[in-house]
Short mmCIF file of the C-alpha atoms (twelve columns), coordinates in Angstrom:
data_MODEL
# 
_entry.id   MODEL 
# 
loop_
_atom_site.group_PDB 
_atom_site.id 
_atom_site.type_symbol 
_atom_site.label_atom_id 
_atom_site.label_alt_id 
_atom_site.label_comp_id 
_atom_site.label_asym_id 
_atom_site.label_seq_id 
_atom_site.Cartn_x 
_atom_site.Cartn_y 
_atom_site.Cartn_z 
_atom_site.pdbx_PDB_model_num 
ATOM 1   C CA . UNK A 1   45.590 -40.376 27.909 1 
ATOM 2   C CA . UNK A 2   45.413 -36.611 27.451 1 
ATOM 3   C CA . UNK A 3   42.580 -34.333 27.573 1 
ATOM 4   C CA . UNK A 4   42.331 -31.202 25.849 1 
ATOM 5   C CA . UNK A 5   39.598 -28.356 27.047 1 
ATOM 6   C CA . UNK A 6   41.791 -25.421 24.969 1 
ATOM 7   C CA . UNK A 7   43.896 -25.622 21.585 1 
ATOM 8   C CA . UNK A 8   47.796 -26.880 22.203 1 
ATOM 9   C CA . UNK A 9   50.003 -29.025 20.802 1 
ATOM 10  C CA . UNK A 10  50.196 -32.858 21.401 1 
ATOM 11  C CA . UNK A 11  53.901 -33.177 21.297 1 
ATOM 12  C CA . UNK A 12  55.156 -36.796 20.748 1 
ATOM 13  C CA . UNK A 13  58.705 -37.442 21.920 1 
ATOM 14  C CA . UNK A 14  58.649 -41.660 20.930 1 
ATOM 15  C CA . UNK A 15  56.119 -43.227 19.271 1 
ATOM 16  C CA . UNK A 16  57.068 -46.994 19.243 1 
ATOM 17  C CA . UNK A 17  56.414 -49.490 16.429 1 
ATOM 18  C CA . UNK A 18  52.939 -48.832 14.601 1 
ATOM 19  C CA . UNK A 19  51.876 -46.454 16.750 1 
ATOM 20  C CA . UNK A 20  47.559 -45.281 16.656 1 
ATOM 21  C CA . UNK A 21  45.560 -43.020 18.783 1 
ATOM 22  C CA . UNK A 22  41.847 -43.057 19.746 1 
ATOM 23  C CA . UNK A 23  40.170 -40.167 19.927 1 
ATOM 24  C CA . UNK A 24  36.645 -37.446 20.607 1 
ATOM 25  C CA . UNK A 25  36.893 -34.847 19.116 1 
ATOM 26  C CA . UNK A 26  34.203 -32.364 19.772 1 
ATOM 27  C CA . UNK A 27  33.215 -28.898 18.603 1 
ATOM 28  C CA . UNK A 28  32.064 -25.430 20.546 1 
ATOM 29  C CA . UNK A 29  28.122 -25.972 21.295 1 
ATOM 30  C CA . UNK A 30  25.689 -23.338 19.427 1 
ATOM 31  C CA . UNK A 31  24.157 -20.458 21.418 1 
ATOM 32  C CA . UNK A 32  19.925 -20.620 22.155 1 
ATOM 33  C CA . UNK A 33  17.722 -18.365 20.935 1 
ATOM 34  C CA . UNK A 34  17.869 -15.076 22.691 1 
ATOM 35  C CA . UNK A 35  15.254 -12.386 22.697 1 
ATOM 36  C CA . UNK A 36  11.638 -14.081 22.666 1 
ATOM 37  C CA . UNK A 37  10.709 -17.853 21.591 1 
ATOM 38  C CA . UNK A 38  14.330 -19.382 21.489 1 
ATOM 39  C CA . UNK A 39  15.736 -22.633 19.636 1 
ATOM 40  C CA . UNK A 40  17.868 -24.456 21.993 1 
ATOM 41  C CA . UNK A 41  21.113 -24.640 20.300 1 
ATOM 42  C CA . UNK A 42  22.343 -27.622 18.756 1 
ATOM 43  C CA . UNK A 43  25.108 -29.613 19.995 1 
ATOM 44  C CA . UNK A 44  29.118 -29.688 18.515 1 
ATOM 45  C CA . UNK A 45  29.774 -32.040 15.866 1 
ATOM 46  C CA . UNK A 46  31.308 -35.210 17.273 1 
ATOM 47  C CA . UNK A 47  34.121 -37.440 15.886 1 
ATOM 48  C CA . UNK A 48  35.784 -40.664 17.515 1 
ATOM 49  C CA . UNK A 49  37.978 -42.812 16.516 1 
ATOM 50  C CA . UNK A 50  37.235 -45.415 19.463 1 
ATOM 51  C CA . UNK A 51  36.588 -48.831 18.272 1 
ATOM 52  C CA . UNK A 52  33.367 -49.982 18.992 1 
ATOM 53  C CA . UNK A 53  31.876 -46.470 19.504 1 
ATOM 54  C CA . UNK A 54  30.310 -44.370 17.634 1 
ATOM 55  C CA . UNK A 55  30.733 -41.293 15.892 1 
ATOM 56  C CA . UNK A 56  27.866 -38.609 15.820 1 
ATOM 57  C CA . UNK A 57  24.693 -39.061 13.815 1 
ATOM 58  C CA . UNK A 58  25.461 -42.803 14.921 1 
ATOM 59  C CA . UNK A 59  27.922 -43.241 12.117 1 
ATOM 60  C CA . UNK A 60  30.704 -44.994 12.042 1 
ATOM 61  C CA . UNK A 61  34.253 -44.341 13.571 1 
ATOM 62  C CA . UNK A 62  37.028 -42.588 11.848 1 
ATOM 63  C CA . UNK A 63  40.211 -44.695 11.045 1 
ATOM 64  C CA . UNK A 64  42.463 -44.116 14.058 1 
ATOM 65  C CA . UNK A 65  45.481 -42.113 12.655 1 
ATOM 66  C CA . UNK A 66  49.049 -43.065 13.263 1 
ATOM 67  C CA . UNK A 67  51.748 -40.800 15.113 1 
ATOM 68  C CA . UNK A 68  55.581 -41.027 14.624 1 
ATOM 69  C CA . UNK A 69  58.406 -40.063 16.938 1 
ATOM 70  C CA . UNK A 70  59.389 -36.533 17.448 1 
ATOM 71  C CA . UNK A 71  55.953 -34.960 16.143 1 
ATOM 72  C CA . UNK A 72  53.897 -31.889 17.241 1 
ATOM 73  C CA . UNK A 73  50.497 -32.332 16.591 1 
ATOM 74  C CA . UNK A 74  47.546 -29.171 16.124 1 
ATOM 75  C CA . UNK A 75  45.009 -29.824 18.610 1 
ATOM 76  C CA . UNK A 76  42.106 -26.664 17.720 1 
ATOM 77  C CA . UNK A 77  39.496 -26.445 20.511 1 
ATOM 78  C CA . UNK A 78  36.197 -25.024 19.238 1 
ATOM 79  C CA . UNK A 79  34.342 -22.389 21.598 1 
ATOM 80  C CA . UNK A 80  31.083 -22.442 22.279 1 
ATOM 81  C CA . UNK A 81  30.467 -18.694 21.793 1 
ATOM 82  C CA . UNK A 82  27.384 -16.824 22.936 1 
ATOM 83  C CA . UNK A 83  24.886 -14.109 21.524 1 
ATOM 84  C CA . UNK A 84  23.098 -15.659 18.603 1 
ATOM 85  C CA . UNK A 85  26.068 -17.558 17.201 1 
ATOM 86  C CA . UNK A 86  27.330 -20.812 16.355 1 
ATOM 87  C CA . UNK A 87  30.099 -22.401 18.143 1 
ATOM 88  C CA . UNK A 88  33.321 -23.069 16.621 1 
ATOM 89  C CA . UNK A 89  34.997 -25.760 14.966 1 
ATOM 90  C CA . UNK A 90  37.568 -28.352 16.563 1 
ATOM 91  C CA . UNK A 91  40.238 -30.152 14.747 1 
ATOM 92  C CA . UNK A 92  42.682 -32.622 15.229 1 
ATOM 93  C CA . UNK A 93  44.488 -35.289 13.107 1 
ATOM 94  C CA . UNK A 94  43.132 -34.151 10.246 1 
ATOM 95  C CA . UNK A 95  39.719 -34.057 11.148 1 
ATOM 96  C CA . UNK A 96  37.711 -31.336 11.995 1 
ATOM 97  C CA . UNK A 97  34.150 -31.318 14.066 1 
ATOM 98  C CA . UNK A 98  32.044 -28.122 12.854 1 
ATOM 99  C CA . UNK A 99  30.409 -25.968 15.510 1 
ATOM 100 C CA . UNK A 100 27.436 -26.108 16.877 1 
ATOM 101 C CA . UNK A 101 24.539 -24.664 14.943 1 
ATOM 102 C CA . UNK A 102 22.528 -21.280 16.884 1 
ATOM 103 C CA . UNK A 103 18.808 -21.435 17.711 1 
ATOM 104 C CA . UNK A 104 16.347 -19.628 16.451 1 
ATOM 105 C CA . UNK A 105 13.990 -16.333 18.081 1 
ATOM 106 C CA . UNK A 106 11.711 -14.073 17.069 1 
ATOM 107 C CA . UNK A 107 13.425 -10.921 16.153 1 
ATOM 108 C CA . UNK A 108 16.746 -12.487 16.369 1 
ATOM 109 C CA . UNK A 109 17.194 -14.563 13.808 1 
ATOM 110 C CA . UNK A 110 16.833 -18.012 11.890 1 
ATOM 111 C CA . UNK A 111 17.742 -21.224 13.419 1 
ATOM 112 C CA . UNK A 112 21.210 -22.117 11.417 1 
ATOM 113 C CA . UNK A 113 22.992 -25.737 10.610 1 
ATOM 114 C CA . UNK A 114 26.167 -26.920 12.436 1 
ATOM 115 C CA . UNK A 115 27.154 -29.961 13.867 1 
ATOM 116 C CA . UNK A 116 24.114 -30.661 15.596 1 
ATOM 117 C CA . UNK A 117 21.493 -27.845 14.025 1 
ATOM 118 C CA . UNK A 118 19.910 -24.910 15.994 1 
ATOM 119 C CA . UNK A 119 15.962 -25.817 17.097 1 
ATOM 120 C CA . UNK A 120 13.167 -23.470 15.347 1 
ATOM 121 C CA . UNK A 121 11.606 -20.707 17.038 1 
ATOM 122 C CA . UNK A 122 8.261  -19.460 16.432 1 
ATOM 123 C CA . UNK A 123 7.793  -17.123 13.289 1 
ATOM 124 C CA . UNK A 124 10.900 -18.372 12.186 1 
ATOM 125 C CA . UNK A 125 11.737 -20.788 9.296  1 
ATOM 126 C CA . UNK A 126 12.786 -24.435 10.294 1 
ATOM 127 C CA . UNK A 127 15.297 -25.978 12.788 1 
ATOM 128 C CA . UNK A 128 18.761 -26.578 11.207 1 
ATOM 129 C CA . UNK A 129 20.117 -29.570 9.945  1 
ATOM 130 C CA . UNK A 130 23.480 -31.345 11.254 1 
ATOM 131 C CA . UNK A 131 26.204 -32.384 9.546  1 
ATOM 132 C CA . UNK A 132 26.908 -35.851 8.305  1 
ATOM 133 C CA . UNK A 133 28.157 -38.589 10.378 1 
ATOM 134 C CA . UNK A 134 28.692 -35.319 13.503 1 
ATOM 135 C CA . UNK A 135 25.356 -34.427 14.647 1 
ATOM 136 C CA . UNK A 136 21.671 -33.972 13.999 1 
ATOM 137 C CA . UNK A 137 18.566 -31.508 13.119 1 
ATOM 138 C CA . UNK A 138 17.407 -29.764 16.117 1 
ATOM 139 C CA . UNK A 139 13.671 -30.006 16.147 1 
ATOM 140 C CA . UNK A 140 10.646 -27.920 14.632 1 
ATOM 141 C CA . UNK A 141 8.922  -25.243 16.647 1 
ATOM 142 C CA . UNK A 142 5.644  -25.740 17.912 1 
ATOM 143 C CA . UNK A 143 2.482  -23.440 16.909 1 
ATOM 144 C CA . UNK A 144 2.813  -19.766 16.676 1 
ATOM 145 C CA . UNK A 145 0.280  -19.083 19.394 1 
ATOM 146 C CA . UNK A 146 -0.459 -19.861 23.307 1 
ATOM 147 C CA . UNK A 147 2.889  -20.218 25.196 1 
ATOM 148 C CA . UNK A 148 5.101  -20.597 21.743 1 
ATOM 149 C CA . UNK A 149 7.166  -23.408 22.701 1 
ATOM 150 C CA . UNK A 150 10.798 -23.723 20.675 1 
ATOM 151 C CA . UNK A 151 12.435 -27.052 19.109 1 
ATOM 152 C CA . UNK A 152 15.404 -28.408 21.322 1 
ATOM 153 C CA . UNK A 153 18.625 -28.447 19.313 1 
ATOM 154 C CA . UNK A 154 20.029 -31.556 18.258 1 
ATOM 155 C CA . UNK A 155 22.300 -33.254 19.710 1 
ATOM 156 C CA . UNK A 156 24.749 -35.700 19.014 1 
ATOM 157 C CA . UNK A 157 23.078 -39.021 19.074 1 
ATOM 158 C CA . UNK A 158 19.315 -37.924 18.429 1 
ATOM 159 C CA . UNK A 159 17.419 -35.439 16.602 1 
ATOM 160 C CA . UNK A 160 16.274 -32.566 18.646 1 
ATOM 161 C CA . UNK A 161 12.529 -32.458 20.489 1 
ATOM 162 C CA . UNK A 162 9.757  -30.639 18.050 1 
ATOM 163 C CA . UNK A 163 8.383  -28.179 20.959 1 
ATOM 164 C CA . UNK A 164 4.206  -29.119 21.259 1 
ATOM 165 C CA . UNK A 165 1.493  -28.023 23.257 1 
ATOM 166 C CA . UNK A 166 2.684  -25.982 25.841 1 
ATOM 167 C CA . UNK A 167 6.411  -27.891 26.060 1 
ATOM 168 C CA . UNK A 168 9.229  -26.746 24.771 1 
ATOM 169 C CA . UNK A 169 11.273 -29.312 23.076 1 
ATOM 170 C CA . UNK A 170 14.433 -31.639 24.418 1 
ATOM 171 C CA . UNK A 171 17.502 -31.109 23.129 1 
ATOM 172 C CA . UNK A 172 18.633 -34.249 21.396 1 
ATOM 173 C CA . UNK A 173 20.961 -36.788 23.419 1 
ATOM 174 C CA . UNK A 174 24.724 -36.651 22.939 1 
ATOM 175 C CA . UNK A 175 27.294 -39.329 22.516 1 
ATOM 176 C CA . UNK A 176 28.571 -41.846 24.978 1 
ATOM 177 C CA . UNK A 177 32.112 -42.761 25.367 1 
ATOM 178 C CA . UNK A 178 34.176 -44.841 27.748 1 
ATOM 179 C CA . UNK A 179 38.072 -43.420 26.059 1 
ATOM 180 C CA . UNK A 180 38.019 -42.302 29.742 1 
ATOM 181 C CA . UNK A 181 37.676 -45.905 31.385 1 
ATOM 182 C CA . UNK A 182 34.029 -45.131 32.178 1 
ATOM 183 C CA . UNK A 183 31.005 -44.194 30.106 1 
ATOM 184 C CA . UNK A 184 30.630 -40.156 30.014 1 
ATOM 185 C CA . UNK A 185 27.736 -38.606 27.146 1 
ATOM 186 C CA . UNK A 186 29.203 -35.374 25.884 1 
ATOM 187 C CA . UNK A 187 27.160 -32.846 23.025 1 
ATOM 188 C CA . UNK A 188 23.999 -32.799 23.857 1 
ATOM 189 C CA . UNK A 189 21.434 -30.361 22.530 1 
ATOM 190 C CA . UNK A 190 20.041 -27.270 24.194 1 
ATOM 191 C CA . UNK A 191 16.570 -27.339 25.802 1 
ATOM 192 C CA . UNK A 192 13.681 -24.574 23.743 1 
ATOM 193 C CA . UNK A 193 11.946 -21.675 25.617 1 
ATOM 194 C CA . UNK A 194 8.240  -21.227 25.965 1 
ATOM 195 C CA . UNK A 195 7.017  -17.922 27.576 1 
ATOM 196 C CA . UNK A 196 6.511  -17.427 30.976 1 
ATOM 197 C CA . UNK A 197 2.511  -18.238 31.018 1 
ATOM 198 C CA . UNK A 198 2.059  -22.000 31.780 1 
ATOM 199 C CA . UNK A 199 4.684  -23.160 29.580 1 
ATOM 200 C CA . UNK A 200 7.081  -26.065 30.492 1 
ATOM 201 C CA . UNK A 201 10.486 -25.072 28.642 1 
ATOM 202 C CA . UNK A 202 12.247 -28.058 27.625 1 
ATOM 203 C CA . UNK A 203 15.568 -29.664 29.162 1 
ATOM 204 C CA . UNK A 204 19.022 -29.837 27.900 1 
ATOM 205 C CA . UNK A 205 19.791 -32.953 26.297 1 
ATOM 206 C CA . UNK A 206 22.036 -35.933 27.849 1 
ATOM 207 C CA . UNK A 207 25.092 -34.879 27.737 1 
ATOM 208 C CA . UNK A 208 26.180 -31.123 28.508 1 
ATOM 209 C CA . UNK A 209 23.294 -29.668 26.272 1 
ATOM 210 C CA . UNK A 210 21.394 -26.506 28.399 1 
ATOM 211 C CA . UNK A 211 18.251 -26.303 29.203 1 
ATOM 212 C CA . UNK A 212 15.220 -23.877 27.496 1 
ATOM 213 C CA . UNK A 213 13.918 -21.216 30.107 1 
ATOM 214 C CA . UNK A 214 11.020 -18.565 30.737 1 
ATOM 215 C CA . UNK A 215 13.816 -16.296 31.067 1 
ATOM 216 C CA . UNK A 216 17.518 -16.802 30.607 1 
ATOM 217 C CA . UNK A 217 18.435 -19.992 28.594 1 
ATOM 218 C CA . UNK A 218 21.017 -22.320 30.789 1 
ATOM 219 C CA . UNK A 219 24.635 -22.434 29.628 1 
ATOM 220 C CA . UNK A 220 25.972 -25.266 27.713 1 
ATOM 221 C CA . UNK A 221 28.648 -27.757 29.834 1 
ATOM 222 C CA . UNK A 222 32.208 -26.729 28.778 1 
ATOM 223 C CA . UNK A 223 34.164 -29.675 27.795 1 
ATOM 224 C CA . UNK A 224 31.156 -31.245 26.306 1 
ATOM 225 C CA . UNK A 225 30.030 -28.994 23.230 1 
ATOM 226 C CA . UNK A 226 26.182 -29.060 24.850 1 
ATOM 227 C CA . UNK A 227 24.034 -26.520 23.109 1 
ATOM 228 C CA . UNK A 228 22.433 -23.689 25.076 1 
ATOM 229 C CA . UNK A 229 19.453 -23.559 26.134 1 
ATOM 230 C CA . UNK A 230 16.600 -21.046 24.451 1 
ATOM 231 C CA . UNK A 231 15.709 -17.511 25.771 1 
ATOM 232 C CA . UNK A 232 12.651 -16.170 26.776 1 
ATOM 233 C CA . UNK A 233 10.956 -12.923 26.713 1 
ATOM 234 C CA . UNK A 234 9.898  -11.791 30.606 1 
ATOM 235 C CA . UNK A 235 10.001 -8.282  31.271 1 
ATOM 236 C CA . UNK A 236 13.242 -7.810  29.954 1 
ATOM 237 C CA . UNK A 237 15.180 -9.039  26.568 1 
ATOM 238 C CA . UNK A 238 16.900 -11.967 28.068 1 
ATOM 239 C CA . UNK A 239 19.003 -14.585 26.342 1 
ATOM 240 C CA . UNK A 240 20.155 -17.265 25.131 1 
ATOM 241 C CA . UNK A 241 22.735 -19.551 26.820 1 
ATOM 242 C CA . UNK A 242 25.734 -20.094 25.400 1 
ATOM 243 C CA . UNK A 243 27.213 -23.097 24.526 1 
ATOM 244 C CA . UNK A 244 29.496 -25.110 25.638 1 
ATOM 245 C CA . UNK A 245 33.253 -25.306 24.607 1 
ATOM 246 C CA . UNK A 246 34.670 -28.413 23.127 1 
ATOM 247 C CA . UNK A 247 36.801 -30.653 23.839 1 
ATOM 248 C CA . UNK A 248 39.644 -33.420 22.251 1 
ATOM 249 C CA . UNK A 249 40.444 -36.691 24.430 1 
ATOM 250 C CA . UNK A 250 43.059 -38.653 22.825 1 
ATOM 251 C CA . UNK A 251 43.928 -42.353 24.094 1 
ATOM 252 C CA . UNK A 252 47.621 -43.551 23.467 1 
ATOM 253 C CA . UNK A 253 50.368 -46.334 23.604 1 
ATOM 254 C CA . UNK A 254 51.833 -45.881 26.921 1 
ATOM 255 C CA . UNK A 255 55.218 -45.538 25.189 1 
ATOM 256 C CA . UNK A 256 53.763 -42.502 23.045 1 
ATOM 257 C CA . UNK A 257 54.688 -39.512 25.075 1 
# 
């Protein structure tokens, strides 16, 4: 097994006979909302090839692709980024997970779409939508008054928390996967801010995703693709967190190497 946290090259020397590789494959996590009322961001889109998994969006696996003796092999690790932004994509054996979408804030900017979308902010248009068979929507922001609470981002397994009441919303739950020999959740969704005045801002998702804040939105996990968490105005413009970088773990033949 080999576990890739930056881009290199998977460099196979022999193969054997009919040789196939599992894999995740995830992308950089979207950044939360900075400035005032932030999305949480949503999670990097999520590809396996594991039988009897899942890929995101609980769709089916990818075919697991072959590999033949005295091959290099692209591995592209997606970053998670940070200031209003989405992550970036990952890509490996001709696949490629898209980046996590950004949340949304007032004054900063839309919610966008990604692997997992961006949650909505208040005075801002909707949460973003995932992409198929990757990730989900984040979730809806909640009314434009009181503490303002943000949608979580969505994450890789679940559709992102609409933020209600005084709550902001959960970032949606990520994927598990045991390629490692024991189950680990990876892409969750970032958690959405509500403002410093009796609010309750909403927790990363399951699964690397960061949580929402009064302040400061939490950092995505590296290695998971979690979306940051949503910003906060309080005193000061704070912002978003950023999210967290991707990742590729690839399973092999023990004579692959």
């Amino acid at each position: 097994m080999h576990t890739f946290t930056s881009s290199g090259t998977f460099a196979v020397t022999t193969a054997g006979t009919d040789a196939e590789v599992e894999f995740v494959l995830i992308a950089g996590g979207g950044t939360g909302g900075n400035k005032k009322h932030g999305g949480g961001g949503g999670a990097g889109g999520y590809i396996s090839s594991v039988v009897g998994e899942e890929s995101g969006a609980n769709s089916t696996v990818v075919s697991k692709p072959s590999i033949s003796d005295s091959t290099n092999y692209t591995i592209t690790i997606g970053a998670g980024n940070s200031n209003m932004s989405n992550g970036s994509n990952s890509s490996a054996f001709g696949s490629t997970a898209i980046g996590g979408g950004r949340g949304a804030s007032d004054g900063g900017g839309a919610a966008t779409s990604g692997g997992s979308g961006g949650g909505g902010g208040a005075f801002e248009s909707g949460p973003g939508s995932g992409t198929a068979n990757q990730g989900n929507a984040g979730g809806a922001s909640g009314p434009t008054s009181g503490v303002y609470p943000a949608g979580g981002g969505g994450g890789a397994s679940a559709v992102g928390n609409a933020g209600s009441g005084s709550n902001g919303g959960n970032g949606g739950a990520g994927e598990p996967s045991s390629i490692t020999g024991s189950s680990v959740t990876r892409a969750g969704g970032g958690g959405g801010a509500t403002t410093p005045t009796g609010g309750t801002p909403g927790s990363g998702g399951a699964g690397g995703g960061g949580a929402g804040s009064e302040a400061n939105g939490t950092d995505g996990t590296d290695g998971t693709g979690g979306g940051g968490g949503g910003g906060e105005r309080n005193g000061s413009s704070p912002e978003g967190g950023d999210g967290g970088n991707g990742v590729c773990i690839i399973r092999y033949p023990l004579e692959a190497a």
